[in-house]
Backbone as XML, in Angstrom:
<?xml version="1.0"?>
<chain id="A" units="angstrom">
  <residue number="1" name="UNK">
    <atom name="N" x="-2.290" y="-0.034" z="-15.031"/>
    <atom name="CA" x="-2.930" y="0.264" z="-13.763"/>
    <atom name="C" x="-1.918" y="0.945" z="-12.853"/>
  </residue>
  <residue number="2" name="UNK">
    <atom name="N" x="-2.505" y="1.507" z="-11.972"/>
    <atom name="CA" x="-1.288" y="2.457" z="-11.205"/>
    <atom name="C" x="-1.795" y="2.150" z="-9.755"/>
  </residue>
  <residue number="3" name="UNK">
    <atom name="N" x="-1.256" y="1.821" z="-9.280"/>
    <atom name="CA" x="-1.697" y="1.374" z="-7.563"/>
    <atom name="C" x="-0.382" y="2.566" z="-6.736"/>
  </residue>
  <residue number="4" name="UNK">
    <atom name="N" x="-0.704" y="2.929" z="-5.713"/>
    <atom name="CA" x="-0.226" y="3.334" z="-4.718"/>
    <atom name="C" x="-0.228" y="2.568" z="-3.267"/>
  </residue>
  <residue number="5" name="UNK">
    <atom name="N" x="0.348" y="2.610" z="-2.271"/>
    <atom name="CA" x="0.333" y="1.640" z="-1.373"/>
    <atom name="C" x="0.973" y="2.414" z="-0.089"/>
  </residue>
  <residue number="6" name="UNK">
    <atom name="N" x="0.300" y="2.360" z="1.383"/>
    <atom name="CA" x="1.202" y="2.396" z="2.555"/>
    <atom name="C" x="1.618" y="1.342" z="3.074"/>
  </residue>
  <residue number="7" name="UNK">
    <atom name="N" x="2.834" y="0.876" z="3.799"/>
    <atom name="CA" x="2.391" y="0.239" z="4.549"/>
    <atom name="C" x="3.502" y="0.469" z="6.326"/>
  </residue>
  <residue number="8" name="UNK">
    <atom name="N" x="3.302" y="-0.516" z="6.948"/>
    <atom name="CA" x="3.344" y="-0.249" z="8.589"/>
    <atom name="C" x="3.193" y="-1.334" z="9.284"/>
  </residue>
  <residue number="9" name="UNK">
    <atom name="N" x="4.096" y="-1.546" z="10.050"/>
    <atom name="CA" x="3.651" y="-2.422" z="10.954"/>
    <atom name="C" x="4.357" y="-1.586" z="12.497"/>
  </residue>
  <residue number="10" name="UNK">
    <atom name="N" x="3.968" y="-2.509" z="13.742"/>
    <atom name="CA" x="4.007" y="-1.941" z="14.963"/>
    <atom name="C" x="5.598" y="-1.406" z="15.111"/>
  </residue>
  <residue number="11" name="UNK">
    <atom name="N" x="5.936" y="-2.236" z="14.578"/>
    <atom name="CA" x="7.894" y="-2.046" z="15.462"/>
    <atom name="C" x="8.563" y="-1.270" z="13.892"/>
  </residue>
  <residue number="12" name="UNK">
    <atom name="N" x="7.577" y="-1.426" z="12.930"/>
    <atom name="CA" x="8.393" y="-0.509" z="11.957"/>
    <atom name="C" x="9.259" y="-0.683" z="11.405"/>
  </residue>
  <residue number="13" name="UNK">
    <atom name="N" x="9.977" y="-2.254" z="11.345"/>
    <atom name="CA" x="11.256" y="-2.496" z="10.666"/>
    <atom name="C" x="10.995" y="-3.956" z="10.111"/>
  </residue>
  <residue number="14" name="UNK">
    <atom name="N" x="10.919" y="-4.874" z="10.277"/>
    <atom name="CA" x="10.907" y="-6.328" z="9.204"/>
    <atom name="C" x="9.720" y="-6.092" z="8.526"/>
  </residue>
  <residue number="15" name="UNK">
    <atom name="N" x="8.319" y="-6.475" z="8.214"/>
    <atom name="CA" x="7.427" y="-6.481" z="7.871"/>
    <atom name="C" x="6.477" y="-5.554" z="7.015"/>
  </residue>
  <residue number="16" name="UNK">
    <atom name="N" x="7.406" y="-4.191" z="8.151"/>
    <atom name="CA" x="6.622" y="-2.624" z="7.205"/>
    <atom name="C" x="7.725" y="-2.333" z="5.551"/>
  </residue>
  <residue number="17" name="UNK">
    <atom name="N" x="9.041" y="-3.130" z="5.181"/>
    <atom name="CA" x="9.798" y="-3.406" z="4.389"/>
    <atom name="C" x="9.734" y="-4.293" z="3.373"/>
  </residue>
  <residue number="18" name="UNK">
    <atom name="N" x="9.359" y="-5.651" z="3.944"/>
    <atom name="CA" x="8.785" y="-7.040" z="3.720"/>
    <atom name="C" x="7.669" y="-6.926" z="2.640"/>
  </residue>
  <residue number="19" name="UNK">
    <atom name="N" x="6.754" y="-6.183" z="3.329"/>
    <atom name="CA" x="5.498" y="-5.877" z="2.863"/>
    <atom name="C" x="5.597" y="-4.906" z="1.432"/>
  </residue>
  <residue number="20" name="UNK">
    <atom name="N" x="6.241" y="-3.896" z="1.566"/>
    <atom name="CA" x="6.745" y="-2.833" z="0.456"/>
    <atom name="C" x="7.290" y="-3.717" z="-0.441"/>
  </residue>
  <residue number="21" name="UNK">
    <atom name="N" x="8.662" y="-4.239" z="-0.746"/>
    <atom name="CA" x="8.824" y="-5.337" z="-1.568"/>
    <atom name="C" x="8.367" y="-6.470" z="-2.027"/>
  </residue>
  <residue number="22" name="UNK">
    <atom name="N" x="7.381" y="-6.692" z="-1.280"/>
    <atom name="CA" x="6.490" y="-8.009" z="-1.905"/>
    <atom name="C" x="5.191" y="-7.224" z="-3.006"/>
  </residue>
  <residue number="23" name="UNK">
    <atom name="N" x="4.946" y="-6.071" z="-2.793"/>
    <atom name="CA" x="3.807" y="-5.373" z="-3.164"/>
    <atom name="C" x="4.689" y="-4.573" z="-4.550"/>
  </residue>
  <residue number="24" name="UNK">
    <atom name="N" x="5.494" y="-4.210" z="-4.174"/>
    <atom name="CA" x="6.364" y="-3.735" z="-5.814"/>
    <atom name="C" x="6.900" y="-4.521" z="-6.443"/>
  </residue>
  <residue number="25" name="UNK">
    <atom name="N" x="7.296" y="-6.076" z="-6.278"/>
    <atom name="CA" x="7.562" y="-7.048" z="-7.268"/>
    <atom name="C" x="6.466" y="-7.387" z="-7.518"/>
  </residue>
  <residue number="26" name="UNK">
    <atom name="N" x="5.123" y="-7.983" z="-7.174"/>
    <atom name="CA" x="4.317" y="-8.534" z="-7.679"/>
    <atom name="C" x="3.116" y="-6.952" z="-8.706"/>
  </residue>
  <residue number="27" name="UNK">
    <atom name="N" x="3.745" y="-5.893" z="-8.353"/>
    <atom name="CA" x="2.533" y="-4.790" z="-9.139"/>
    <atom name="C" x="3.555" y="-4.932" z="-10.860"/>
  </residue>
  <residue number="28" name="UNK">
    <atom name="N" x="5.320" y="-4.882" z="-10.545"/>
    <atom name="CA" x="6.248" y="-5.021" z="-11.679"/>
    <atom name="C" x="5.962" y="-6.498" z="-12.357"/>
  </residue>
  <residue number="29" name="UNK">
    <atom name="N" x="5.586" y="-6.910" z="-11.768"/>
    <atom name="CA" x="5.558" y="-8.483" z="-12.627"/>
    <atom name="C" x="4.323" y="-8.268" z="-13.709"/>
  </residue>
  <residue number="30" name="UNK">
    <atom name="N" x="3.391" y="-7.561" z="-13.225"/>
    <atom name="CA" x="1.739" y="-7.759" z="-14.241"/>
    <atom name="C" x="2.135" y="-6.389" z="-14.864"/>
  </residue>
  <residue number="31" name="UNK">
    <atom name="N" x="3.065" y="-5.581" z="-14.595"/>
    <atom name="CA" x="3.473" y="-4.644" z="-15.384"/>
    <atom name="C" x="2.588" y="-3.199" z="-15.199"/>
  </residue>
  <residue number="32" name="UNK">
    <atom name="N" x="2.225" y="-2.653" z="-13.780"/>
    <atom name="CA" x="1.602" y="-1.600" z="-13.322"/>
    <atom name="C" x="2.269" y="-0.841" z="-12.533"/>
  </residue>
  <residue number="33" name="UNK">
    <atom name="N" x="2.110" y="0.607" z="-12.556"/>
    <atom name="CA" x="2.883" y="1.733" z="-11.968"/>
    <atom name="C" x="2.683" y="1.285" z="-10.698"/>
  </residue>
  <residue number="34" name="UNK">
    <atom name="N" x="3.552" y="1.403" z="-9.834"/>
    <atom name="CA" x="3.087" y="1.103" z="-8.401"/>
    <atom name="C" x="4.338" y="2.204" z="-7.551"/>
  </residue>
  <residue number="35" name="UNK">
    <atom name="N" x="4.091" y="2.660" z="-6.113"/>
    <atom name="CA" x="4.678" y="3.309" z="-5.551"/>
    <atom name="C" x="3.961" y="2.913" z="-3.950"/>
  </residue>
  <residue number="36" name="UNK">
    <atom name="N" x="5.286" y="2.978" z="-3.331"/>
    <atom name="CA" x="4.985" y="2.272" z="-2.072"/>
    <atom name="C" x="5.479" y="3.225" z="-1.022"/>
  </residue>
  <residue number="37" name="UNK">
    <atom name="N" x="4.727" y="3.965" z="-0.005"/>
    <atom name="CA" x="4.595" y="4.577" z="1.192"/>
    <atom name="C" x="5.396" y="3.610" z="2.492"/>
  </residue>
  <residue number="38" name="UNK">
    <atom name="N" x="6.383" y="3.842" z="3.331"/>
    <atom name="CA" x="6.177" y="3.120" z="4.241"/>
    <atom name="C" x="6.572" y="4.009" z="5.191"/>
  </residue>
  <residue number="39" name="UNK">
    <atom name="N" x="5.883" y="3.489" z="6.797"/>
    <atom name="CA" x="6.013" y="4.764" z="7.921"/>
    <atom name="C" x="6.913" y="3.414" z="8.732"/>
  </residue>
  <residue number="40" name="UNK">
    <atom name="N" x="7.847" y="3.560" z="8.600"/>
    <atom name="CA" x="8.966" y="2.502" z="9.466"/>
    <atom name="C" x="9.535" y="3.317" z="10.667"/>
  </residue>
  <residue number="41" name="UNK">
    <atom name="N" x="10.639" y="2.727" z="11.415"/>
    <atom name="CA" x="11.158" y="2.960" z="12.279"/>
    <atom name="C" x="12.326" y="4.411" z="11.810"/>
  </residue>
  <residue number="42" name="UNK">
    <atom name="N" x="12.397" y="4.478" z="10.862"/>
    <atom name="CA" x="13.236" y="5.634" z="9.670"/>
    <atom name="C" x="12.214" y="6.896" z="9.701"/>
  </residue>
  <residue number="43" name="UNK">
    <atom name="N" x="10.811" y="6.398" z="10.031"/>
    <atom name="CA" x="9.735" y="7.618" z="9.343"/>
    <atom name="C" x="9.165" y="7.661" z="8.554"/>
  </residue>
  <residue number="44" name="UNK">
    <atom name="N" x="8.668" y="8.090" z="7.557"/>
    <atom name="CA" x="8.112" y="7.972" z="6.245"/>
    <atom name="C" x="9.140" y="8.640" z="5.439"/>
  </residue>
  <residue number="45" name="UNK">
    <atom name="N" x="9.209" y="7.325" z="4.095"/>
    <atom name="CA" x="9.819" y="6.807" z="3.453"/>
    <atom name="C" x="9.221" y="7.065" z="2.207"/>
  </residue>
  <residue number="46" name="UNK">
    <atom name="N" x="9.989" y="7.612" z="1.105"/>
    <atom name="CA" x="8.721" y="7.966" z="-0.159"/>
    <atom name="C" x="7.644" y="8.167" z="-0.071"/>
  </residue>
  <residue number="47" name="UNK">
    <atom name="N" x="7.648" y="8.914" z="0.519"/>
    <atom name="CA" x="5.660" y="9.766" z="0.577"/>
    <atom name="C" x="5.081" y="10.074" z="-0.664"/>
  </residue>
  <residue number="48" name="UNK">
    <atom name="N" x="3.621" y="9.646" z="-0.699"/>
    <atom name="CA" x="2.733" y="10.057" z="-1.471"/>
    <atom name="C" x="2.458" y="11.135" z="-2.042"/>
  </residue>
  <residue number="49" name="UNK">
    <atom name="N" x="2.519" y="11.840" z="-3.139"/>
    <atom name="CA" x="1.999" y="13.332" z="-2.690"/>
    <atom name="C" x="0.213" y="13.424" z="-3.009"/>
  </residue>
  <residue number="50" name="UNK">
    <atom name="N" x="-0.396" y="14.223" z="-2.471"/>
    <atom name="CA" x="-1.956" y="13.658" z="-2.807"/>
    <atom name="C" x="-2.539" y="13.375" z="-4.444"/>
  </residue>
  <residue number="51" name="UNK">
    <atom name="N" x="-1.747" y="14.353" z="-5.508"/>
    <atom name="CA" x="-2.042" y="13.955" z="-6.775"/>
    <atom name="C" x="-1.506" y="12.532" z="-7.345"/>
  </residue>
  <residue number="52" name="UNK">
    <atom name="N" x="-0.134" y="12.100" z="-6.746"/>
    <atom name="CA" x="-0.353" y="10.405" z="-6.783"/>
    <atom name="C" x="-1.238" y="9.561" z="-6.548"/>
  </residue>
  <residue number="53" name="UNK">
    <atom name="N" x="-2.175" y="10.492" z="-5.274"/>
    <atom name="CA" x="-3.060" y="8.909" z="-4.820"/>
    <atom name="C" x="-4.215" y="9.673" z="-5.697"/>
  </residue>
  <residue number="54" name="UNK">
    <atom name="N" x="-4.253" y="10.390" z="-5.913"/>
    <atom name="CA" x="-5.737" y="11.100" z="-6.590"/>
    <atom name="C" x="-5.656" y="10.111" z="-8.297"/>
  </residue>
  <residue number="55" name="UNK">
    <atom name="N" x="-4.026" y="10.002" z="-8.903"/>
    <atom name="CA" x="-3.915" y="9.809" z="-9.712"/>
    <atom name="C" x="-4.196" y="7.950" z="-10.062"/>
  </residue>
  <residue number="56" name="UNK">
    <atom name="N" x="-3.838" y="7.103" z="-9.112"/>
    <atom name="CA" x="-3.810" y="6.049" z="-8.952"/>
    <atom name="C" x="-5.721" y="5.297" z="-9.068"/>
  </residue>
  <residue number="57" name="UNK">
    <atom name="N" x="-5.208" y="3.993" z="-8.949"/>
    <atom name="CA" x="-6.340" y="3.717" z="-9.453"/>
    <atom name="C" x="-7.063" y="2.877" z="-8.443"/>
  </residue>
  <residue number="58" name="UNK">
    <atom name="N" x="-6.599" y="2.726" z="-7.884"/>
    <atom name="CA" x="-6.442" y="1.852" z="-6.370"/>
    <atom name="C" x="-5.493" y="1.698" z="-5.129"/>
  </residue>
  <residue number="59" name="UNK">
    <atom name="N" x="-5.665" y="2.186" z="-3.332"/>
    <atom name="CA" x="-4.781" y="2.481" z="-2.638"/>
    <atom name="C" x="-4.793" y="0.829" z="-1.757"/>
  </residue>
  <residue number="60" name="UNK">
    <atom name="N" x="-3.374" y="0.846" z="-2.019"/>
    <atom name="CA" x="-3.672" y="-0.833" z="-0.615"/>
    <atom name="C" x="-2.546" y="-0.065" z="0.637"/>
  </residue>
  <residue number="61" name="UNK">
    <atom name="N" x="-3.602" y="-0.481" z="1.826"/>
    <atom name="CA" x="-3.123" y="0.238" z="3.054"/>
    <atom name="C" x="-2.953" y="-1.011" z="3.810"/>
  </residue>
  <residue number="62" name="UNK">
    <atom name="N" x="-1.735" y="-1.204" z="3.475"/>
    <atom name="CA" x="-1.327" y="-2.939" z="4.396"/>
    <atom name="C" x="-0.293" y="-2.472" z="5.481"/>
  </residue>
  <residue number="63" name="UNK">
    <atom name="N" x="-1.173" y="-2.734" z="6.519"/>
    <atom name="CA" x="-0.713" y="-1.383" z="7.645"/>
    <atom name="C" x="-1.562" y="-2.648" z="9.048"/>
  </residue>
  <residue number="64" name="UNK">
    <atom name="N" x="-0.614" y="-2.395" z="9.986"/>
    <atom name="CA" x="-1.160" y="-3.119" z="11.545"/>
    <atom name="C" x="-1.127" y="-2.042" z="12.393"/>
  </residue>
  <residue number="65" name="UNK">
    <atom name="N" x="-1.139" y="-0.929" z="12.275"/>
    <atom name="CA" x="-0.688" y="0.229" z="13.457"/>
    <atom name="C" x="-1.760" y="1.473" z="12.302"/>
  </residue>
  <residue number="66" name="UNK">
    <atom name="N" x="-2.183" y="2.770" z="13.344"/>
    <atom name="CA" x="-2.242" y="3.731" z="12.376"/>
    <atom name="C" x="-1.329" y="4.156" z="12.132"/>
  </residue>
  <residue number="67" name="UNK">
    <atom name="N" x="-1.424" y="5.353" z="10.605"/>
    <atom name="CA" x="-0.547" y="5.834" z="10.120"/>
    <atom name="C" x="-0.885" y="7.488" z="9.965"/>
  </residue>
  <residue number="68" name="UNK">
    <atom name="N" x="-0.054" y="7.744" z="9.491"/>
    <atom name="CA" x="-0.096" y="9.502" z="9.458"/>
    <atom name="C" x="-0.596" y="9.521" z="8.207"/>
  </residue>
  <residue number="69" name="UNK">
    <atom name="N" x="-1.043" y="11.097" z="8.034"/>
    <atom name="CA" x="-1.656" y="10.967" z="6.886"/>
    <atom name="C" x="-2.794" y="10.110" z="5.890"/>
  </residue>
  <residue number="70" name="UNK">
    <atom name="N" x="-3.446" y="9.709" z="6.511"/>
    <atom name="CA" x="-4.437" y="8.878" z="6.170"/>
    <atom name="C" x="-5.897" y="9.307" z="5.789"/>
  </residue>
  <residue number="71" name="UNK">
    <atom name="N" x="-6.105" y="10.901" z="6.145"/>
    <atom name="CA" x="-7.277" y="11.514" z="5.277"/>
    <atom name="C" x="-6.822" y="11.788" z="3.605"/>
  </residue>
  <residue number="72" name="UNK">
    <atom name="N" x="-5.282" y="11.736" z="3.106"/>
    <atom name="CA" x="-5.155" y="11.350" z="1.779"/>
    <atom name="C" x="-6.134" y="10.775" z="0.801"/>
  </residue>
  <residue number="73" name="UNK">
    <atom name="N" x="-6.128" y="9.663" z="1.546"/>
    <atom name="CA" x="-7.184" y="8.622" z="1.165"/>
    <atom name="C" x="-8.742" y="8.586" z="1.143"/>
  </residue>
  <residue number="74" name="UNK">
    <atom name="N" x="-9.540" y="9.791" z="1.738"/>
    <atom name="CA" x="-10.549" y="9.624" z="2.078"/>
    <atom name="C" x="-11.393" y="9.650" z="1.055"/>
  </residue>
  <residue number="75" name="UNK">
    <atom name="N" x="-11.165" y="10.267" z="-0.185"/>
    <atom name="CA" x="-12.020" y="10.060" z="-1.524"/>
    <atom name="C" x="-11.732" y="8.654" z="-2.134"/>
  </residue>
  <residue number="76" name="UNK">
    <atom name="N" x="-10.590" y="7.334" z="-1.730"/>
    <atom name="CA" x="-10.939" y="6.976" z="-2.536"/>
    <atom name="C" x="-11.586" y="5.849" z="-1.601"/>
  </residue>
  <residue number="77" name="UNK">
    <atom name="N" x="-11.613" y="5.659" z="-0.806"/>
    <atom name="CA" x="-12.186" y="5.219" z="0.372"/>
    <atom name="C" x="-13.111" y="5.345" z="0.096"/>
  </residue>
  <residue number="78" name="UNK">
    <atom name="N" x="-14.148" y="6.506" z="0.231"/>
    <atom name="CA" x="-15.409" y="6.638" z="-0.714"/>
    <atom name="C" x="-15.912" y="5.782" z="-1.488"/>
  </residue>
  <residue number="79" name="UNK">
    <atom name="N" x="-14.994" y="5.952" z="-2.561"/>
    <atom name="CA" x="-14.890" y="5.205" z="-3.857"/>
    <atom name="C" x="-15.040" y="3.739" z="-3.800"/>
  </residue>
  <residue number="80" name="UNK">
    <atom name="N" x="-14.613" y="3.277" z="-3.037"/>
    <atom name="CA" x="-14.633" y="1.672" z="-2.505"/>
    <atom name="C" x="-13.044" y="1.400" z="-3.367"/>
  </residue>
  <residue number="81" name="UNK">
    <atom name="N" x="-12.172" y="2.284" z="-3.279"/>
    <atom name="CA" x="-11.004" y="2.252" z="-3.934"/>
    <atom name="C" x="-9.269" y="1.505" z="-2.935"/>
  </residue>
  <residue number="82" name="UNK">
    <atom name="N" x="-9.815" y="1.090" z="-1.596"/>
    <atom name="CA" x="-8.981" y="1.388" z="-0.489"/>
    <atom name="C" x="-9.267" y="-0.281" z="-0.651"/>
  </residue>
  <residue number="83" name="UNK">
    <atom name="N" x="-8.138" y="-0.852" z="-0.404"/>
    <atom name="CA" x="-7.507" y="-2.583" z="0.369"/>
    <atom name="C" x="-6.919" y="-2.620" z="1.554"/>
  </residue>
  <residue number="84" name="UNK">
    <atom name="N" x="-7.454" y="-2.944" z="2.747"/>
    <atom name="CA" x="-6.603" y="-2.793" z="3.904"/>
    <atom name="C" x="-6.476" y="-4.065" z="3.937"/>
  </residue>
  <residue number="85" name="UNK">
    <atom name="N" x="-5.378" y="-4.085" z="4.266"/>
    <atom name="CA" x="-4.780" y="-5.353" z="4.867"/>
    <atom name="C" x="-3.835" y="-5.775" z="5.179"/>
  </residue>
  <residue number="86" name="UNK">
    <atom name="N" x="-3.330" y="-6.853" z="6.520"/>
    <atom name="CA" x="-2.315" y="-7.118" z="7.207"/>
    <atom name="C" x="-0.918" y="-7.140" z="6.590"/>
  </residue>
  <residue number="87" name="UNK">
    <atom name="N" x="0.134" y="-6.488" z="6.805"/>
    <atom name="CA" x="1.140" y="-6.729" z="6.114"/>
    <atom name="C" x="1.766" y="-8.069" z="6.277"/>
  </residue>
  <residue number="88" name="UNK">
    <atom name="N" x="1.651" y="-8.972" z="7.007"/>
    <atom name="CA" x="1.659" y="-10.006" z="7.060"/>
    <atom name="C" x="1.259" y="-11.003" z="5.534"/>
  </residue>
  <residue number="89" name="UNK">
    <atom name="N" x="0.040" y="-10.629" z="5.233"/>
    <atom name="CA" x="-0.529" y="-11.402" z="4.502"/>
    <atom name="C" x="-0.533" y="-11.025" z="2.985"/>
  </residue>
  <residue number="90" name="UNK">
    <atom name="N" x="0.497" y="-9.769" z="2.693"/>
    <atom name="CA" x="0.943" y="-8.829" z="1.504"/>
    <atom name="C" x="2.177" y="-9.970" z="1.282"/>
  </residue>
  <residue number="91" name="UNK">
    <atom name="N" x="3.158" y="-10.034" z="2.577"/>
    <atom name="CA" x="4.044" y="-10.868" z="2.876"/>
    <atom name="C" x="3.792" y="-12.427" z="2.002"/>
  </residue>
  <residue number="92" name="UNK">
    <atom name="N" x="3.017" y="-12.627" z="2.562"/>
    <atom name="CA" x="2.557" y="-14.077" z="2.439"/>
    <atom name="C" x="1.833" y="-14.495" z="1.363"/>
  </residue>
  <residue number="93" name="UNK">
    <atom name="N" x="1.031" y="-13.602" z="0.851"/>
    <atom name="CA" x="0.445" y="-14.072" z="-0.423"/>
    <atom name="C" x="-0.003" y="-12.853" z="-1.581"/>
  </residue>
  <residue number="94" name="UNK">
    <atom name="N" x="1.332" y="-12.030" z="-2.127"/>
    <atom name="CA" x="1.296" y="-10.823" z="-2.407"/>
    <atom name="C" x="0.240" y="-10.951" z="-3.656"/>
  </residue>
  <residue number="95" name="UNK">
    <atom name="N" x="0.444" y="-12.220" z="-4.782"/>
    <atom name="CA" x="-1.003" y="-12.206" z="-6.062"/>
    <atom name="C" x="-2.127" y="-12.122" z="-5.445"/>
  </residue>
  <residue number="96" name="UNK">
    <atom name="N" x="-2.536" y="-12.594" z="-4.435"/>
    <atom name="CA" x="-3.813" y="-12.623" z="-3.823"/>
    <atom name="C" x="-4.264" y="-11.555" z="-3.645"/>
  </residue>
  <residue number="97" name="UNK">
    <atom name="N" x="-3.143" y="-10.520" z="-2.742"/>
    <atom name="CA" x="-3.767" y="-9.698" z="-2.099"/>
    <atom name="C" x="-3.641" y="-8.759" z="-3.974"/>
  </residue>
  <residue number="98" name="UNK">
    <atom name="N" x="-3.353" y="-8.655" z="-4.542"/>
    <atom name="CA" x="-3.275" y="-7.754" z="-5.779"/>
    <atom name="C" x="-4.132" y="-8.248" z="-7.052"/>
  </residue>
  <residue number="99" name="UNK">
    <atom name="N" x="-4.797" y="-9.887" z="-6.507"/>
    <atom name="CA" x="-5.925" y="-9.824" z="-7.362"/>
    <atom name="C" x="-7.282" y="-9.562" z="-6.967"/>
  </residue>
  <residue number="100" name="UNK">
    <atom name="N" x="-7.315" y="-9.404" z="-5.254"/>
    <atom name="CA" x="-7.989" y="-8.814" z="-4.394"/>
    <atom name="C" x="-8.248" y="-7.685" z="-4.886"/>
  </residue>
  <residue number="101" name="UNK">
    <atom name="N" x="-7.284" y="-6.849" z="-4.636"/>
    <atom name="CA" x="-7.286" y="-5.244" z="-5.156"/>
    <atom name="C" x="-7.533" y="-4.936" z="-6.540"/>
  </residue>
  <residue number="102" name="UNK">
    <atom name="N" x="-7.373" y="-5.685" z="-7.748"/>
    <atom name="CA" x="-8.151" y="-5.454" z="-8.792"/>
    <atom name="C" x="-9.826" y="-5.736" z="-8.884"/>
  </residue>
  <residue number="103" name="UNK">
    <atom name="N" x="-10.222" y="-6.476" z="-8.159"/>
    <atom name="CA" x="-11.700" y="-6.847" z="-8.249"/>
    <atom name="C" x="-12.147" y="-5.101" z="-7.534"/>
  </residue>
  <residue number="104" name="UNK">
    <atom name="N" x="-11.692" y="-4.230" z="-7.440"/>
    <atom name="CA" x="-12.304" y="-3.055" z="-6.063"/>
    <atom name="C" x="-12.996" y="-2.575" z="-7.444"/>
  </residue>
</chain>
């Protein structure tokens, strides 16, 4: 499986990081391509390019603030392909939110 991921939080530095590493150890553990977006206090950080997210199989946008670039996403959004959710709670209960995102 290949997941792609943004994520963000308001101040852009503990959580929008937090969140990225909790979401790439738990996609490496079940053994799926994963690549993680983050718009921190740095900027954006490994950007997507659109044939990644076109290529992926599911986008989780664990994001508390908007983000740039976010019509990327609008086909798979469509799709019912998109997980939003608090980076907080990527934080806090990263299998959940990634067995969440397999049921899409």
């Amino acid at each position: 499986m290949k997941i792609v991921a943004v994520t963000a939080c308001p101040t852009g530095v503990a959580h929008t990081y937090m969140a990225q590493e909790a979401i790439e150890k738990e996609c490496r553990k079940r053994g799926y391509e994963v690549k993680v977006e983050t718009q921190g206090s740095m900027g954006i950080e490994n950007e997507l390019e659109q044939q990644e997210v076109d290529a992926a199989d599911l986008v989780i946008l664990a994001v508390a603030i908007g983000i740039d670039g976010e019509e990327r996403f609008e086909e798979k959004e469509d799709n019912g392909k998109v997980l939003h959710v608090d980076p907080s709670q990527v934080i806090k209960h990263p299998a959940e939110i990634i067995d969440a995102a397999e049921k899409l």
